[in-house]
Structures are given as C-alpha cells and as structure tokens.
mmCIF file as gemmi writes it, N, C-alpha and C atoms, coordinates in Angstrom:
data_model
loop_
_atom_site.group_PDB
_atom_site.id
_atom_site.type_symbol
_atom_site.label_atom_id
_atom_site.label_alt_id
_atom_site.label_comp_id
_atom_site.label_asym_id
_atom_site.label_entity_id
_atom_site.label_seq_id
_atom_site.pdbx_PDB_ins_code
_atom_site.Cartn_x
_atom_site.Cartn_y
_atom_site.Cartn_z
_atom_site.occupancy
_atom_site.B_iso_or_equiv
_atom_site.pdbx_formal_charge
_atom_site.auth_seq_id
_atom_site.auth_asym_id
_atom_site.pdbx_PDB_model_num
ATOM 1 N N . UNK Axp A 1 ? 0.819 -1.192 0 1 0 ? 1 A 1
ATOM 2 C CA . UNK Axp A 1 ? 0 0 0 1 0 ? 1 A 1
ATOM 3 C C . UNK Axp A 1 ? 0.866 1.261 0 1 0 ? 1 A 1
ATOM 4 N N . UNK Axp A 2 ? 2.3 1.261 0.11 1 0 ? 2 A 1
ATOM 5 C CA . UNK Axp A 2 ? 2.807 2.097 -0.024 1 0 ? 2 A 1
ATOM 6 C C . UNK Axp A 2 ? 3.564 2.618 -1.266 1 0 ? 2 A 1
ATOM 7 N N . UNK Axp A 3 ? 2.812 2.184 -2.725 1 0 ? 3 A 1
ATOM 8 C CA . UNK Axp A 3 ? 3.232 2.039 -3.821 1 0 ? 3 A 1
ATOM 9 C C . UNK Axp A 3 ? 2.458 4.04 -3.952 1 0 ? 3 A 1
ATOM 10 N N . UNK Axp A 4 ? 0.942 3.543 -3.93 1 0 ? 4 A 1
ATOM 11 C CA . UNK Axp A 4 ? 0.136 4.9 -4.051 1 0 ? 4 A 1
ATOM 12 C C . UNK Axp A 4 ? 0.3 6.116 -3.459 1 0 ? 4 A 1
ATOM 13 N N . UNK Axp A 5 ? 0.951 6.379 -2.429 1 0 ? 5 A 1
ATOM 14 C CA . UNK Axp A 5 ? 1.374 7.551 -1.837 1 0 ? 5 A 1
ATOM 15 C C . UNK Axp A 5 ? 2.908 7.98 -2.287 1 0 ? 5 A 1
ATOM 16 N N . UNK Axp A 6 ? 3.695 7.338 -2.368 1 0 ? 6 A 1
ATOM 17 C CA . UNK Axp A 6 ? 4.94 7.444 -2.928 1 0 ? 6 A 1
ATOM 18 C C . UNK Axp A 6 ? 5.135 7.844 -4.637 1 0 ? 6 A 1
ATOM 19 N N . UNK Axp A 7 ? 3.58 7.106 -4.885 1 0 ? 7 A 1
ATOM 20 C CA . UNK Axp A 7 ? 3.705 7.565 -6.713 1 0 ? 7 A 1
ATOM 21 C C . UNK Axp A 7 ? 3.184 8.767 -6.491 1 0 ? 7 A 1
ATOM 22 N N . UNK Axp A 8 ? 1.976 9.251 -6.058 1 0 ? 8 A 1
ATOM 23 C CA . UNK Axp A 8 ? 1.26 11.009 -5.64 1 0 ? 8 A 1
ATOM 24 C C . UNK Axp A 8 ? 2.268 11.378 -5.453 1 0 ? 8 A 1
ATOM 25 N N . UNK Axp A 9 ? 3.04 11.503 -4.073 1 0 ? 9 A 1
ATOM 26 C CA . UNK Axp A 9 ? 4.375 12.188 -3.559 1 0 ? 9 A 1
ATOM 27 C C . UNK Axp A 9 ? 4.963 12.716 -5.054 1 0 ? 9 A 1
ATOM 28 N N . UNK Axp A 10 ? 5.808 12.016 -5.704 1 0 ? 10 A 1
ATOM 29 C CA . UNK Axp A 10 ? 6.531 11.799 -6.903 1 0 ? 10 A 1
ATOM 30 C C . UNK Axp A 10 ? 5.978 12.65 -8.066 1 0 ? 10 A 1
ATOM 31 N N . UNK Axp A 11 ? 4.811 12.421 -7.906 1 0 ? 11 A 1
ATOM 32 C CA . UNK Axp A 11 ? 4.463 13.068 -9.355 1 0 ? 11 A 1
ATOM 33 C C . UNK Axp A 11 ? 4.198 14.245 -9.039 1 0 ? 11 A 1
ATOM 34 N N . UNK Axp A 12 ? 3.82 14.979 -7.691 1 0 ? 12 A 1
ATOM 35 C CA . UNK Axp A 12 ? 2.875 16.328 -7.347 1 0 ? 12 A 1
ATOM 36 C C . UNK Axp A 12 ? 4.966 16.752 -7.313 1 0 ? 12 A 1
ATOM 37 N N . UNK Axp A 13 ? 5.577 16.449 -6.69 1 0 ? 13 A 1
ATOM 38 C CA . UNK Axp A 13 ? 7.353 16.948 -7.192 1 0 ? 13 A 1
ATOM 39 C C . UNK Axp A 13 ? 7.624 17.537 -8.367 1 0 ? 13 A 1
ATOM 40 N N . UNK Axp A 14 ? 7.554 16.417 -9.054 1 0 ? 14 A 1
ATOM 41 C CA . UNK Axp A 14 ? 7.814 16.175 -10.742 1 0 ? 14 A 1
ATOM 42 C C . UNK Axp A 14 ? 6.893 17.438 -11.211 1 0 ? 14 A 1
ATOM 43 N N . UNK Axp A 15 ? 6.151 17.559 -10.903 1 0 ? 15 A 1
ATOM 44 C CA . UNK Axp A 15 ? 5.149 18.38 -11.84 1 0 ? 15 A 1
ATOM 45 C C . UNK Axp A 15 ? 5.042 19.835 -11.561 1 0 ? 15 A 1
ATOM 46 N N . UNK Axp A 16 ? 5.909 20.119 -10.196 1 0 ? 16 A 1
ATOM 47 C CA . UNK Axp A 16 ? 5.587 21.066 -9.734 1 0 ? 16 A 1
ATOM 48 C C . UNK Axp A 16 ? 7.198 21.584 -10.451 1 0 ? 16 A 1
ATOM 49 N N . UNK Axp A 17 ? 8.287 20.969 -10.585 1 0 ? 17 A 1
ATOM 50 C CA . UNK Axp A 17 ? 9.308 21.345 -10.959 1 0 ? 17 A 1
ATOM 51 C C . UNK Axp A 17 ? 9.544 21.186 -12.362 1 0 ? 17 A 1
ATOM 52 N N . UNK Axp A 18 ? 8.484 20.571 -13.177 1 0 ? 18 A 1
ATOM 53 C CA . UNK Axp A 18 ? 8.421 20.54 -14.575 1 0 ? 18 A 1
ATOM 54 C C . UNK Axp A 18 ? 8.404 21.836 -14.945 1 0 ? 18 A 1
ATOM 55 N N . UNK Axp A 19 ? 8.642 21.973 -16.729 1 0 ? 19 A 1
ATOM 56 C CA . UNK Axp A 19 ? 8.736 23.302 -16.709 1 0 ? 19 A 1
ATOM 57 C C . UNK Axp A 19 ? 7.15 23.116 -17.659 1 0 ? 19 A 1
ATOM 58 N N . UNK Axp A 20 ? 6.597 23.67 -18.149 1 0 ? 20 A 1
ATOM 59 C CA . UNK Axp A 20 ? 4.976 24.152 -19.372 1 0 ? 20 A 1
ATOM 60 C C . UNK Axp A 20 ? 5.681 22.824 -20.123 1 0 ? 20 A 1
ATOM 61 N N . UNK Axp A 21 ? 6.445 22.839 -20.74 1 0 ? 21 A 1
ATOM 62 C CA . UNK Axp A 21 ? 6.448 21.537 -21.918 1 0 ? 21 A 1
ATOM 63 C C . UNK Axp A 21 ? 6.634 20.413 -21.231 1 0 ? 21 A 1
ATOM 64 N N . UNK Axp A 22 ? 7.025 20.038 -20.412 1 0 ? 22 A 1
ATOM 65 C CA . UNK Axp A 22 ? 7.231 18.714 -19.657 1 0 ? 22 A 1
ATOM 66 C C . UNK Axp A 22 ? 6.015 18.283 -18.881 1 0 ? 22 A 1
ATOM 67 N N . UNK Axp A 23 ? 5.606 18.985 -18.525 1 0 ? 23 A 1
ATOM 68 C CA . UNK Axp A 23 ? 4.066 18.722 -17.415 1 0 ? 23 A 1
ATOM 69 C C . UNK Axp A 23 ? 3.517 17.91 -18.179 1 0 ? 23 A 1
ATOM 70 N N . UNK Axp A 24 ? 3.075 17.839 -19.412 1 0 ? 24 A 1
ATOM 71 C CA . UNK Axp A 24 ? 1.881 16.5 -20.247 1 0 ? 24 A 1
ATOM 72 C C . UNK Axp A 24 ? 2.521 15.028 -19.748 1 0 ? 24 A 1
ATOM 73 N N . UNK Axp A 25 ? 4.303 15.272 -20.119 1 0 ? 25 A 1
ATOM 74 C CA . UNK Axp A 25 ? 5.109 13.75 -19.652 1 0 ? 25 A 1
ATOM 75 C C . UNK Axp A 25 ? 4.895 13.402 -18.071 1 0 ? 25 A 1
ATOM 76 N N . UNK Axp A 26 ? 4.962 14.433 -17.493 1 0 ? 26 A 1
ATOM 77 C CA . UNK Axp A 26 ? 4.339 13.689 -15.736 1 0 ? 26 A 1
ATOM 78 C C . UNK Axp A 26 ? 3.584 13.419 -15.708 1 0 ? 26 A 1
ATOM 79 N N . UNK Axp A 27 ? 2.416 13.97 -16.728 1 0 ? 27 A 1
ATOM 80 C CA . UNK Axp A 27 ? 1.225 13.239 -16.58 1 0 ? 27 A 1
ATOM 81 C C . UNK Axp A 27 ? 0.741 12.151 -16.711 1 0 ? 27 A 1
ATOM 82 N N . UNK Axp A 28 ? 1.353 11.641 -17.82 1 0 ? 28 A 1
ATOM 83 C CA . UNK Axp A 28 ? 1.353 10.694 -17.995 1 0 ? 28 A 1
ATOM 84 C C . UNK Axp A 28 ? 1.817 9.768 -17.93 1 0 ? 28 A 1
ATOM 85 N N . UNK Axp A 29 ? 3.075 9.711 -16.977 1 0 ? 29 A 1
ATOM 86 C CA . UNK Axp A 29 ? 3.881 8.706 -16.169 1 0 ? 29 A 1
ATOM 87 C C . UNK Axp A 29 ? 3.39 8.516 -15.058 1 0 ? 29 A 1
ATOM 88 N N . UNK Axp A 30 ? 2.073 9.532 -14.709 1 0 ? 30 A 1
ATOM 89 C CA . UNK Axp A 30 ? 1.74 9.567 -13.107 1 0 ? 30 A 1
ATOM 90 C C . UNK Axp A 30 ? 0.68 8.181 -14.314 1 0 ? 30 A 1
ATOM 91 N N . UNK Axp A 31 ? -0.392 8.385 -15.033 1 0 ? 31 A 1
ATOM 92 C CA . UNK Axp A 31 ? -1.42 7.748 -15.677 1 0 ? 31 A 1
ATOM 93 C C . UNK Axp A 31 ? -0.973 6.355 -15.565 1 0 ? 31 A 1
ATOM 94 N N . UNK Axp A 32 ? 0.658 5.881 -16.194 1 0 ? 32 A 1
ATOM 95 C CA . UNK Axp A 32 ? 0.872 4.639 -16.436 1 0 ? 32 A 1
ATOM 96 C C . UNK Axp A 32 ? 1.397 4.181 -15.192 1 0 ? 32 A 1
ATOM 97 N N . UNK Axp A 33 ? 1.844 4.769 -14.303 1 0 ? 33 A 1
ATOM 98 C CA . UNK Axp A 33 ? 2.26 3.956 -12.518 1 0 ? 33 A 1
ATOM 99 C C . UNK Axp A 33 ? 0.672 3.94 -11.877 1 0 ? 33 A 1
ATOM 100 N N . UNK Axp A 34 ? -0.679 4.925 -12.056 1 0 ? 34 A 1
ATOM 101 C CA . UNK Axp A 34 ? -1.629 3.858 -11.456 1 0 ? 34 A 1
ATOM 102 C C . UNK Axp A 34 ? -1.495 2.81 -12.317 1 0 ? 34 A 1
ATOM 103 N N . UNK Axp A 35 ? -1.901 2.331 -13.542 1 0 ? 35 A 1
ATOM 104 C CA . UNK Axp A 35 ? -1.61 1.586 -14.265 1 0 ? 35 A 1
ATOM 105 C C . UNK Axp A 35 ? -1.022 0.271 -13.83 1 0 ? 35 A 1
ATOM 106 N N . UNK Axp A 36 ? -0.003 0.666 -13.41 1 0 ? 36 A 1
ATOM 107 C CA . UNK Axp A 36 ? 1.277 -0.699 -12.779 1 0 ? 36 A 1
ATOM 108 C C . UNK Axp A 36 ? 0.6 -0.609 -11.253 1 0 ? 36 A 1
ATOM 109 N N . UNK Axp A 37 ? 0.125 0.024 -10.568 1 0 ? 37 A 1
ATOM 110 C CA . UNK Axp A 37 ? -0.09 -0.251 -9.344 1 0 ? 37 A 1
ATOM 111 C C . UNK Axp A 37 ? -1.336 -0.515 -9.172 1 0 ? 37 A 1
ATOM 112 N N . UNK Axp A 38 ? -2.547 -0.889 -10.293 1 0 ? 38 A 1
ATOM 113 C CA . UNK Axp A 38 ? -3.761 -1.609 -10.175 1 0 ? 38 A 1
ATOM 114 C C . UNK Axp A 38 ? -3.169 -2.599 -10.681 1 0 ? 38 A 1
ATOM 115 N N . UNK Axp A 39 ? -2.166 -3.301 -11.231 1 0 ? 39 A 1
ATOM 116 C CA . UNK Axp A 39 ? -2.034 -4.162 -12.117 1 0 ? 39 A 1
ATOM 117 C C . UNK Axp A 39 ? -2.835 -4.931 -13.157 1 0 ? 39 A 1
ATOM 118 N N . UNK Axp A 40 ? -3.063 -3.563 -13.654 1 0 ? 40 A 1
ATOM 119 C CA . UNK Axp A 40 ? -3.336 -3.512 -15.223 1 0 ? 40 A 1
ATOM 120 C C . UNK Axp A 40 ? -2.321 -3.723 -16.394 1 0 ? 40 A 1
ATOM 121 N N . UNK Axp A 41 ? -1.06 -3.468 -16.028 1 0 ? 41 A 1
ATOM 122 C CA . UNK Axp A 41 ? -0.089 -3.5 -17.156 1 0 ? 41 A 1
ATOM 123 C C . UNK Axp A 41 ? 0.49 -5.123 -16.909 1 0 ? 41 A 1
ATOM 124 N N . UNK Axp A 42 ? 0.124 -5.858 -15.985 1 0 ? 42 A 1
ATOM 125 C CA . UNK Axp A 42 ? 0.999 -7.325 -15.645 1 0 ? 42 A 1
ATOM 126 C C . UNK Axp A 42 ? 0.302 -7.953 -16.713 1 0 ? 42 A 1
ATOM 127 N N . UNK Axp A 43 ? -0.297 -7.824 -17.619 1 0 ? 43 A 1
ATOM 128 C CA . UNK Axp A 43 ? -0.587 -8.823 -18.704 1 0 ? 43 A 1
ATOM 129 C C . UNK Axp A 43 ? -0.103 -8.479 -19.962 1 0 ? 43 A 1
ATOM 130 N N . UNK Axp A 44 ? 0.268 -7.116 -20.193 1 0 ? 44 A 1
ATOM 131 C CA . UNK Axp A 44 ? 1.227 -6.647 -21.001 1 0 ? 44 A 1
ATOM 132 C C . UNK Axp A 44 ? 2.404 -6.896 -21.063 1 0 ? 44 A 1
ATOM 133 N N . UNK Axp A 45 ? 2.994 -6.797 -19.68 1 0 ? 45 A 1
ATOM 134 C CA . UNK Axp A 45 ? 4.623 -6.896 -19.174 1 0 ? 45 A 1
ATOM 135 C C . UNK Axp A 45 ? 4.791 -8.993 -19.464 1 0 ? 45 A 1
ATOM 136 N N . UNK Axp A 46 ? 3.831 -9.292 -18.992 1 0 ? 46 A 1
ATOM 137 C CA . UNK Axp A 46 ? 3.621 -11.018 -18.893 1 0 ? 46 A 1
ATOM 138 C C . UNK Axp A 46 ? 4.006 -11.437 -20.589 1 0 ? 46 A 1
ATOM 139 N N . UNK Axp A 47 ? 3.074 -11.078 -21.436 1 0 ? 47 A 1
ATOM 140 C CA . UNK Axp A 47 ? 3.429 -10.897 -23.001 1 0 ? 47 A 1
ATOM 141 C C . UNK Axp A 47 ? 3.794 -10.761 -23.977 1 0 ? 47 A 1
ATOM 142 N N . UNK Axp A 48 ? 4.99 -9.708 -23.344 1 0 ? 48 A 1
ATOM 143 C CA . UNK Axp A 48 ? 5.84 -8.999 -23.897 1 0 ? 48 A 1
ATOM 144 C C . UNK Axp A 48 ? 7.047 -10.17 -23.776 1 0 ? 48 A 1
ATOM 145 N N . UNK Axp A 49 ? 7.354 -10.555 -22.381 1 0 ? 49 A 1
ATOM 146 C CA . UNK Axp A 49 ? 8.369 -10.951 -21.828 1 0 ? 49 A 1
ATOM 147 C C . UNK Axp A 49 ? 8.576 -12.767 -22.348 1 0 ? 49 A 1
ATOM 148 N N . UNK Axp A 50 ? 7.017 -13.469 -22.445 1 0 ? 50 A 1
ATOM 149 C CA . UNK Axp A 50 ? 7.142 -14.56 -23.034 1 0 ? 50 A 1
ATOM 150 C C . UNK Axp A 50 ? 7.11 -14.559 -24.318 1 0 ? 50 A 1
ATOM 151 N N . UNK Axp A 51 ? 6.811 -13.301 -25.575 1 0 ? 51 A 1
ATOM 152 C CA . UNK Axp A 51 ? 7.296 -13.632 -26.559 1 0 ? 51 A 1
ATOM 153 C C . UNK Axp A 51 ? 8.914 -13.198 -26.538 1 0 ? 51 A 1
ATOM 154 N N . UNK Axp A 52 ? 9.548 -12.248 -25.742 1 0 ? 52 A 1
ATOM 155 C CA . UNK Axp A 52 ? 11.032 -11.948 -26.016 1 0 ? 52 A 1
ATOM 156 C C . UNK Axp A 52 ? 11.548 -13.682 -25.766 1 0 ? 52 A 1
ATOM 157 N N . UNK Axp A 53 ? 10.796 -14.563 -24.776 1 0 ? 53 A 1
ATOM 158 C CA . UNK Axp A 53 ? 11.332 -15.849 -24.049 1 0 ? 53 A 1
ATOM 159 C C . UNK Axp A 53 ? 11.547 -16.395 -25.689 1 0 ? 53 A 1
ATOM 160 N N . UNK Axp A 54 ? 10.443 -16.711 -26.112 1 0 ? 54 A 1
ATOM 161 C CA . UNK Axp A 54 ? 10.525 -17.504 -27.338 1 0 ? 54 A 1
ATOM 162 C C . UNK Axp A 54 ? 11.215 -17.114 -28.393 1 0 ? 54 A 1
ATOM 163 N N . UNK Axp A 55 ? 11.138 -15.763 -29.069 1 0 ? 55 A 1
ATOM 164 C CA . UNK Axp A 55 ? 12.68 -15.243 -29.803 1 0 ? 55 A 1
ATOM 165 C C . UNK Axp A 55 ? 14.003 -15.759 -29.371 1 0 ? 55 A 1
ATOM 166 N N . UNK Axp A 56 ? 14.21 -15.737 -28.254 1 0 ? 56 A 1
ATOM 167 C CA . UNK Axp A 56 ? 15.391 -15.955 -27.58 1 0 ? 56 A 1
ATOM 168 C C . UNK Axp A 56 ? 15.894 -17.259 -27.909 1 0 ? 56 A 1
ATOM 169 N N . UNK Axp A 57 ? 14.517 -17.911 -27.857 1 0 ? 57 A 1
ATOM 170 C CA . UNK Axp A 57 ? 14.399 -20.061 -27.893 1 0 ? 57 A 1
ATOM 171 C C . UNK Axp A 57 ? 15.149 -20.059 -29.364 1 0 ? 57 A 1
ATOM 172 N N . UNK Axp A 58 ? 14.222 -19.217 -30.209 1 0 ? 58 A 1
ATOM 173 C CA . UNK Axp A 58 ? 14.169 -19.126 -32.093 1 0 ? 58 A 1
ATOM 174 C C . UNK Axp A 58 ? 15.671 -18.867 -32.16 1 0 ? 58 A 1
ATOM 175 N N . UNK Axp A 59 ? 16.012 -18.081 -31.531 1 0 ? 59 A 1
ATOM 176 C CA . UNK Axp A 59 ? 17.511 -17.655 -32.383 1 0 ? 59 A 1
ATOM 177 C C . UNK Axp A 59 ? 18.447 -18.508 -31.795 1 0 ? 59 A 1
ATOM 178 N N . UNK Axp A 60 ? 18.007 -18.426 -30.74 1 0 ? 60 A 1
ATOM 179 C CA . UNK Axp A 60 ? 19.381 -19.782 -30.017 1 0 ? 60 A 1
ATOM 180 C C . UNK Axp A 60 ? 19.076 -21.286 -30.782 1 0 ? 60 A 1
C-alpha cells in the first residue's frame, strides 16, 4: 500500500518542478504507474516478456 502515496508524492514533485512543456510527460507517467499499481499493465509486461522468451528459444 505504499506504492500509491509514494507515486502522488513523486508526481505532485515532478510536476511542480516541470517546466509548461514537460508537465503533459508527468502526466502521464503519473497515468501509467496507477496503471502498474492496479495491475493492469501485468498482462502486457507477462506478453511482452514470453514472446522476447521464445525469440530468444528461435535464435538460439
């Protein structure tokens, strides 16, 4: 549970020290860490990682 306060912490930083053009990118790094911290992205990351497995199988 201490994933969600540490990502807020982080991003209200980030954003406050961003300059006008950078603020959209915190935003959306704050968007994709809830993301990873509902674990919504573990079936992406899961996917990704067993097709790199099987390339790996292919070329070896």
């Amino acid at each position: 549970m201490i994933g969600y306060p540490t990502l807020v912490l982080g991003t209200l930083v980030a954003y406050l020290r961003a300059s006008d053009e950078t603020r959209p990118f915190v935003k959306g790094a704050f968007g994709i860490g809830i993301l990873g911290e509902c674990g919504a992205l573990s079936g992406a990351v899961h996917a990704t990682q067993s097709g790199v497995s099987m390339l790996a199988g292919v070329v070896a």
